[in-house]
C-alpha positions as CSV (number, residue, x, y, z in Angstrom):
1,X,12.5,-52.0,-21.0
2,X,11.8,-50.5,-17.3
3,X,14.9,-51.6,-16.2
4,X,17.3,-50.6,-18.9
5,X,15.1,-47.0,-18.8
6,X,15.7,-46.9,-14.8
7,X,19.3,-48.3,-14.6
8,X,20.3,-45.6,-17.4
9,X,18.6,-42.6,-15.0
10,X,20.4,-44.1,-12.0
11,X,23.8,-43.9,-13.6
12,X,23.0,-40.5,-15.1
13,X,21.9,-39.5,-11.4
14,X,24.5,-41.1,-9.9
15,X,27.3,-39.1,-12.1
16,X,25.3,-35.0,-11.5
17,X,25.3,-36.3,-8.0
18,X,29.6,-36.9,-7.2
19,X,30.4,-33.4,-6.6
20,X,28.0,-33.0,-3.7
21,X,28.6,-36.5,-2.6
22,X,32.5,-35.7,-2.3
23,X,31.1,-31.9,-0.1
24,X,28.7,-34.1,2.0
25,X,31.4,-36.7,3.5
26,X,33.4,-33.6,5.1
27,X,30.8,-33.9,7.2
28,X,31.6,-36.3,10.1
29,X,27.3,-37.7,9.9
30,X,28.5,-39.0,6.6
31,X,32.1,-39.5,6.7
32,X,31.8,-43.2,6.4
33,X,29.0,-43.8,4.9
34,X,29.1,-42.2,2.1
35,X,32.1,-43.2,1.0
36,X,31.5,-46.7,1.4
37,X,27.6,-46.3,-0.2
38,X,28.8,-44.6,-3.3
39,X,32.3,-45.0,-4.1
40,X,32.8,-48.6,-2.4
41,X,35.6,-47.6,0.2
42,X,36.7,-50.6,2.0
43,X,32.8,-52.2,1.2
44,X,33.9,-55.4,-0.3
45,X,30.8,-57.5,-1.7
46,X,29.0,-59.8,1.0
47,X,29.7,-63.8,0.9
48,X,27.7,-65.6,-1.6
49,X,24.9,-68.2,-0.6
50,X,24.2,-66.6,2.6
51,X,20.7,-65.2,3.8
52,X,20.8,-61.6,3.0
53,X,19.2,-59.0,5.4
54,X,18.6,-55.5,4.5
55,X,17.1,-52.8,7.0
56,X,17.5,-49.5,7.0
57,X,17.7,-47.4,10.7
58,X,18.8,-48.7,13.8
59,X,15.2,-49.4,14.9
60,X,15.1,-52.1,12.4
61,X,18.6,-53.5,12.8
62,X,17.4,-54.0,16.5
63,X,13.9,-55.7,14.7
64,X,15.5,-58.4,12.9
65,X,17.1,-60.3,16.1
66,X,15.1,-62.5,16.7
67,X,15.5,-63.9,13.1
68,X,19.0,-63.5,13.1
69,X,19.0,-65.5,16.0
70,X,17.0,-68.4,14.7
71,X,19.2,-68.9,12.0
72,X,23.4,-70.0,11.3
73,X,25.6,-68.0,12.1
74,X,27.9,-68.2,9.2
75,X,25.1,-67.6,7.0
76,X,24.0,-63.9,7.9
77,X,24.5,-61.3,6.1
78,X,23.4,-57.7,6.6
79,X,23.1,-54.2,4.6
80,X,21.8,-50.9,6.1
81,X,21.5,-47.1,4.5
82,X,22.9,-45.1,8.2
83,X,25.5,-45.2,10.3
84,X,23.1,-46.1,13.0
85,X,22.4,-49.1,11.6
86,X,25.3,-49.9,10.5
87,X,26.7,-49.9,14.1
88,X,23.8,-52.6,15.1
89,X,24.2,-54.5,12.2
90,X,28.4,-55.2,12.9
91,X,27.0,-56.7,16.4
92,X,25.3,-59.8,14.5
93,X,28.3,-60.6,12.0
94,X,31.3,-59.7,10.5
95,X,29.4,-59.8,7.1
96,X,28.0,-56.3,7.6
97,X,28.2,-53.8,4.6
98,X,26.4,-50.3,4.0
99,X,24.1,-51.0,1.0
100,X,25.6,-49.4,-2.1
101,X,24.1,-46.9,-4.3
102,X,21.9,-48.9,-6.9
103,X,24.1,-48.4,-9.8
104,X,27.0,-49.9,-8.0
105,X,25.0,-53.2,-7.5
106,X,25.7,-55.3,-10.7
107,X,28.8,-56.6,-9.8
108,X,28.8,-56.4,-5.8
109,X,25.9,-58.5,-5.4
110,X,26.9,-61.6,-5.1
111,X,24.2,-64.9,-5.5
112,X,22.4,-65.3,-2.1
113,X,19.8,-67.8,-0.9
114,X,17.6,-65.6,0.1
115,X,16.9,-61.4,0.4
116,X,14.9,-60.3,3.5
117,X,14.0,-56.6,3.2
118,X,12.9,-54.8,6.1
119,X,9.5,-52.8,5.6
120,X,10.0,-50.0,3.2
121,X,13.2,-50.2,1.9
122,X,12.0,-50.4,-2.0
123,X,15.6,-50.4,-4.2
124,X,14.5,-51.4,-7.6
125,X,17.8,-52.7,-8.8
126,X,18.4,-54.6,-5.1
127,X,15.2,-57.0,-5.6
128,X,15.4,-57.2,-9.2
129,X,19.7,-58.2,-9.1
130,X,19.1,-60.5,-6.4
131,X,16.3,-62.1,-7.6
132,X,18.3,-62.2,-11.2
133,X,21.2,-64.1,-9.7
134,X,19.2,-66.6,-7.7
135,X,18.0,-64.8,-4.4
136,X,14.1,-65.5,-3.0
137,X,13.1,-62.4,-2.5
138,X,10.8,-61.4,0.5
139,X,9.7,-57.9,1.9
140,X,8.7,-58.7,5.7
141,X,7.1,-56.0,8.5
142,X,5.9,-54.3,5.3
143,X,3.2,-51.3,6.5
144,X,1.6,-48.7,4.3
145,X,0.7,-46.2,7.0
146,X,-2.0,-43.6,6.2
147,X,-0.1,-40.6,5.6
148,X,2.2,-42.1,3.1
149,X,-0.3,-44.4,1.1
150,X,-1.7,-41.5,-1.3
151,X,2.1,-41.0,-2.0
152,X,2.6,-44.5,-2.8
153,X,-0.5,-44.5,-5.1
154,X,1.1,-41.9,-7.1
155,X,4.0,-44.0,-8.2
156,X,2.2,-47.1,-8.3
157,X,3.5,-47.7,-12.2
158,X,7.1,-47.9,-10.2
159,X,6.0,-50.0,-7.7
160,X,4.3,-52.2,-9.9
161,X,7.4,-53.0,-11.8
162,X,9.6,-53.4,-8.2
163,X,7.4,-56.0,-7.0
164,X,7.9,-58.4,-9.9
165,X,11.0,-58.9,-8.1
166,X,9.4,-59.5,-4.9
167,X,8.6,-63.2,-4.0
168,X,6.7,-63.0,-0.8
169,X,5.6,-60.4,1.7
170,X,4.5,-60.4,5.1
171,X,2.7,-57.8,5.7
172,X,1.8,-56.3,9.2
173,X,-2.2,-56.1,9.0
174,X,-4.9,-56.6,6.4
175,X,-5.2,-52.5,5.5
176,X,-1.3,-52.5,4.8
177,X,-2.2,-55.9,2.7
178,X,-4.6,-54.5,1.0
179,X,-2.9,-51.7,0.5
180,X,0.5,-53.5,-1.3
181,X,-1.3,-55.4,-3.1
182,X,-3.3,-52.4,-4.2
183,X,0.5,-51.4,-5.7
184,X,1.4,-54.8,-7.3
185,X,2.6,-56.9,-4.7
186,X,0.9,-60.6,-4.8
187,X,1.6,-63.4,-2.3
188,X,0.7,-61.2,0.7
189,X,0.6,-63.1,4.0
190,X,-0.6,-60.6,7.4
191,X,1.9,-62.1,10.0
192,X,1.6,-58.9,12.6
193,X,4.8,-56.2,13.4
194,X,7.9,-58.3,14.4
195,X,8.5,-55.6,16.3
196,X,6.2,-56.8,19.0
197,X,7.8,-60.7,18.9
198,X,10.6,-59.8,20.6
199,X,10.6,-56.5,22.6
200,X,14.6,-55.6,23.4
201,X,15.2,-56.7,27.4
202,X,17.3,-54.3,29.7
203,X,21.2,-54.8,29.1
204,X,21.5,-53.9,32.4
205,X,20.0,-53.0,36.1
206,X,20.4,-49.1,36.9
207,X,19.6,-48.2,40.5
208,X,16.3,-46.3,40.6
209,X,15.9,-43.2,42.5
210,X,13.6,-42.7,45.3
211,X,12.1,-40.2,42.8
212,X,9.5,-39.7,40.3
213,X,11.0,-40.7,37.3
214,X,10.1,-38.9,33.5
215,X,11.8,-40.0,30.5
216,X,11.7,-38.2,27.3
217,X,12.4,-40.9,25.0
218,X,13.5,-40.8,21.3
219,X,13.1,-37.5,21.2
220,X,13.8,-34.4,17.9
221,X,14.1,-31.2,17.2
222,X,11.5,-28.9,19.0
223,X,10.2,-31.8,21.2
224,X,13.0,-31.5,24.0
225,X,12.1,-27.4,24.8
226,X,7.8,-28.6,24.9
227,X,8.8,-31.7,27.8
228,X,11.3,-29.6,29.2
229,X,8.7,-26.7,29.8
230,X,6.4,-29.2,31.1
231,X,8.4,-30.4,33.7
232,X,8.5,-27.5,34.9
233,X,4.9,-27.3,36.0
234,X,5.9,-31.2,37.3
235,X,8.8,-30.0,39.2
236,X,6.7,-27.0,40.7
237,X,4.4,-29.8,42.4
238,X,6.3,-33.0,42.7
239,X,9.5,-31.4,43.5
240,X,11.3,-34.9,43.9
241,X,10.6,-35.7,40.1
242,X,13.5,-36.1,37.8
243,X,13.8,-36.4,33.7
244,X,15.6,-37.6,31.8
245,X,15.8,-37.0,28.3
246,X,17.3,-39.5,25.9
247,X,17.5,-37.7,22.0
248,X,17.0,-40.2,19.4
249,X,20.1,-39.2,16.9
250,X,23.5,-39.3,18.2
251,X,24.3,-36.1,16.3
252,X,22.1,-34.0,18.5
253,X,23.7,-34.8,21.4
254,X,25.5,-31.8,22.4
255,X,22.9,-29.4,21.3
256,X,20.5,-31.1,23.3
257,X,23.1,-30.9,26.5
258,X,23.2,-27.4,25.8
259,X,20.0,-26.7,25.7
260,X,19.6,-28.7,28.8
261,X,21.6,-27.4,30.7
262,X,20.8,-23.6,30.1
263,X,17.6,-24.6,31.2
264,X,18.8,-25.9,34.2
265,X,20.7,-23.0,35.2
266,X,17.9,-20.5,34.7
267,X,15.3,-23.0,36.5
268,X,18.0,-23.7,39.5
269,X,18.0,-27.4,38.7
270,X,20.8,-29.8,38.9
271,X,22.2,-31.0,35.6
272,X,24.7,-33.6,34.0
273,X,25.2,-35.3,31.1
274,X,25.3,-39.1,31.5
275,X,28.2,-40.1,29.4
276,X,30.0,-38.3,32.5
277,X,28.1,-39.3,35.5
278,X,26.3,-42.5,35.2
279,X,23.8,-42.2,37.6
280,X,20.7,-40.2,37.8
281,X,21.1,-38.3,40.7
282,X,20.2,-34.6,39.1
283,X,16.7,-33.0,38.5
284,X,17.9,-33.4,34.4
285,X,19.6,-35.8,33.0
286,X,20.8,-36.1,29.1
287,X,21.9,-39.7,28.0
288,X,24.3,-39.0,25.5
289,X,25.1,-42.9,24.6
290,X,23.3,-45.2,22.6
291,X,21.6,-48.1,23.9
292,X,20.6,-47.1,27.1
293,X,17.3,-46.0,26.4
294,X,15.8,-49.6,27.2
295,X,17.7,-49.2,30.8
296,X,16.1,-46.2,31.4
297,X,12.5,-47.4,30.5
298,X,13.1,-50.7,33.1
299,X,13.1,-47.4,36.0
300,X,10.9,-44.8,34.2
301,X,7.5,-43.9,35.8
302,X,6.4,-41.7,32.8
303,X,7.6,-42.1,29.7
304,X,6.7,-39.4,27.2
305,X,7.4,-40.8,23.5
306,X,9.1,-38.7,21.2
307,X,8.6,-38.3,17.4
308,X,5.2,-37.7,17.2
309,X,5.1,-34.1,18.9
310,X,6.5,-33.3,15.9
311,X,5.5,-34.6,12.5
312,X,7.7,-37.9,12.2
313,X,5.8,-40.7,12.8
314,X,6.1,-41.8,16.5
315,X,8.6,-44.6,18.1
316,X,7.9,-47.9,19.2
317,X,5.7,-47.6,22.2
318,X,5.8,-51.3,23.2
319,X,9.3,-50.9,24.7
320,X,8.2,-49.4,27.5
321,X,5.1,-50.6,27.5
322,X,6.6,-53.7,28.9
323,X,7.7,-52.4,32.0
324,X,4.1,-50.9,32.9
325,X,5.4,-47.5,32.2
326,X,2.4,-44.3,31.8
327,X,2.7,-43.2,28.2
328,X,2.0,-40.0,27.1
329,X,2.5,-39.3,23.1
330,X,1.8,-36.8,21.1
331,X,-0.9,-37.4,17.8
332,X,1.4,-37.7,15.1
333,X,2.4,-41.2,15.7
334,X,1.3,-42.1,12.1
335,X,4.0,-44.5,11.6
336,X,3.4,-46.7,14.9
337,X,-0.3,-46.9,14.1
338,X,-0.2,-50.3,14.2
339,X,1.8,-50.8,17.4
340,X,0.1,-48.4,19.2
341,X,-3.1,-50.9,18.6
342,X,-1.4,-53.5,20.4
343,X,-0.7,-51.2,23.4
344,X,-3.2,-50.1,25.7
345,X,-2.7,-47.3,28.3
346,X,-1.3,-44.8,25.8
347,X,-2.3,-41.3,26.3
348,X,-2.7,-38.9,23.5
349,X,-2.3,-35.6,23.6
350,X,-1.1,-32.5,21.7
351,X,1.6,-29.9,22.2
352,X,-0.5,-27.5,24.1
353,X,-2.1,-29.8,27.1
354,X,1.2,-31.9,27.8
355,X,2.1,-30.4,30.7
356,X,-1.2,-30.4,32.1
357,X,-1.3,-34.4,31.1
358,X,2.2,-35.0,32.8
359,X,1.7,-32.7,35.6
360,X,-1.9,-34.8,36.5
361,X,-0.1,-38.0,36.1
362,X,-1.5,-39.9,39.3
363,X,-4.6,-39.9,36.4
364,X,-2.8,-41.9,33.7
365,X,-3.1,-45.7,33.5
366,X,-0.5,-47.7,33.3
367,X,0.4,-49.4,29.6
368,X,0.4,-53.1,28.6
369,X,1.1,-55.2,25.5
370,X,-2.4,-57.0,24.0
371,X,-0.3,-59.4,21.7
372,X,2.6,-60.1,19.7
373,X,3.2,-61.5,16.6
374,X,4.5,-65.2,15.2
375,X,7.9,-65.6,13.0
376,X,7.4,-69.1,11.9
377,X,5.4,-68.1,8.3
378,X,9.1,-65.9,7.7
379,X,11.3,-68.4,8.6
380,X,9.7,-71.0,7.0
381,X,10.0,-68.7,3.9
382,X,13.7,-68.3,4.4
383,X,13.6,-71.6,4.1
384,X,14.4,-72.5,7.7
């Protein structure tokens, strides 16, 4: 009865919904996606009897390598919700797709061997089609951080019925165990964050500067002004030190240049953007292209981790962590909770005392990674 009662509220969703999803893909964020998501524009149904990967940002499309790898070829097949995803996602294989709207799902899912759902990505209709036309359904990396638990709770009568569909999960520690189980799921297996199995390795070898190097990493709305500001009080002691500030969404790229660089003229700093000039000879640089963060960390002294100056959740600390990098975060790094366990060296602070932190840097240890995690209980439940 759920599912006839859901699937009906879908479609009836899915029908209000077309004359704002026909405004939204005049924008150029969703001019692709959207299309292909809800109205199937040139998003032809994946192969059948294939291993079928979903994941939903780029973070996670960059996650799931080391499985992809570990597997055939010609039998991967990926989905993802964002563009940015999508764009890692078309490096693995051909068989890339955005993930439809649920209500579009009864006849482009084809049978798979297997679904392998990244963390949160909870689509009712996704498991519960799959698992209908033959798929083995397993949710892997799956957290339950603390801030969004108590939200979780509150729909547990939903998630209750989605994880009937759900064969097997692999959970990244025994709170986020207990916690899905607490919300239906069974078969729970604590396997650690595959995030930390394979850490992504420079793609290639920038030339460092004979400078103090700060990198403002992964960084949103608000947080680029509070590092800027503190470099100033950097700059005003350590006047060889550079930054360079790398914003996590594409989209933001030339506000964050603009902002940049109007600092840089009132400070008397040097300034480029490096989609022009790839080097990092100025006092400020803004990387404008993706996939060059990792570069960056290889030469950073300082890396100050954006997302959680704001409240978002935090980014993966462990990628610079690797190169011995001093970490300075802010406190809302809710969702990396468990990564940021399996780091030491990282230094907390809040909004108000980062530039003291940063500007007292020769006080900060330097990170490391405790452990990792294992993939052989996932691909053994792939079935390879």
């Amino acid at each position: 009865m759920f599912f006839y009662i859901y699937t009906a509220m879908a479609f009836i969703l899915y029908i209000i919904a077309i004359p704002f999803l026909l405004l939204l893909t005049l924008k150029q964020k969703y001019h692709y996606s959207i299309p292909a998501r809800f109205f199937l524009y040139k998003n032809t149904p994946l192969r059948s009897n294939g291993i079928w990967f979903h994941v939903c940002s780029f973070g996670e499309a960059k996650a799931i390598k080391p499985l992809v790898e570990r597997l055939p070829k010609e039998s991967i097949r990926i989905t993802t919700t964002t563009q940015t995803g999508k764009e890692a996602i078309d490096i693995y294989t051909k068989q890339s797709r955005y993930l439809p709207f649920e209500t579009l799902l009864f006849g482009w899912i084809k049978p798979q061997k297997a679904l392998v759902v990244m963390e949160a990505e909870f689509w009712y209709l996704m498991f519960a089609i799959a698992k209908v036309k033959g798929a083995k359904t397993i949710l892997i990396n799956a957290r339950m951080s603390d801030r969004s638990y108590p939200k979780y709770l509150k729909m547990k009568w939903f998630y209750k019925q989605l994880f009937r569909y759900v064969d097997e999960v692999f959970a990244q520690s025994d709170i986020d165990k207990q916690r899905l189980e607490s919300l239906g799921a069974t078969n729970v297996k604590v396997v650690g964050n595959i995030k930390l199995f394979d850490i992504p390795k420079p793609t290639k070898e920038l030339v460092k500067p004979d400078s103090l190097i700060v990198c403002g990493a992964s960084t949103h709305p608000n947080e680029e002004e509070l590092i800027l500001q503190a470099f100033v009080k950097l700059k005003s002691k350590q006047t060889d030190a550079k930054l360079i500030l790398v914003p996590r969404h594409p989209e933001r790229f030339d506000d964050v240049v603009k902002l940049s660089q109007e600092f840089a003229i009132t400070n008397n700093y040097t300034f480029q953007r490096y989609s022009q000039k790839q080097n990092l000879t100025s006092d400020i640089v803004v990387v404008d292209m993706l996939g060059e963060l990792i570069n960056i960390y290889a030469i950073s002294d300082i890396v100050i981790l954006g997302g959680a100056f704001e409240p978002i959740g935090g980014h993966n600390g462990a990628e610079a962590a690797q190169f011995g990098c001093k970490i300075i975060s802010g406190e809302h790094y809710f969702n990396q909770k468990d990564i940021f366990e399996a780091i030491d060296g990282i230094e907390i602070c809040d909004t108000n005392s980062l530039s003291d932190v940063l500007s007292q840097h020769h006080n900060l240890p330097h990170s490391y990674i405790k452990y990792k995690t294992d993939l052989t209980p996932i691909l053994k439940a792939i079935g390879y």
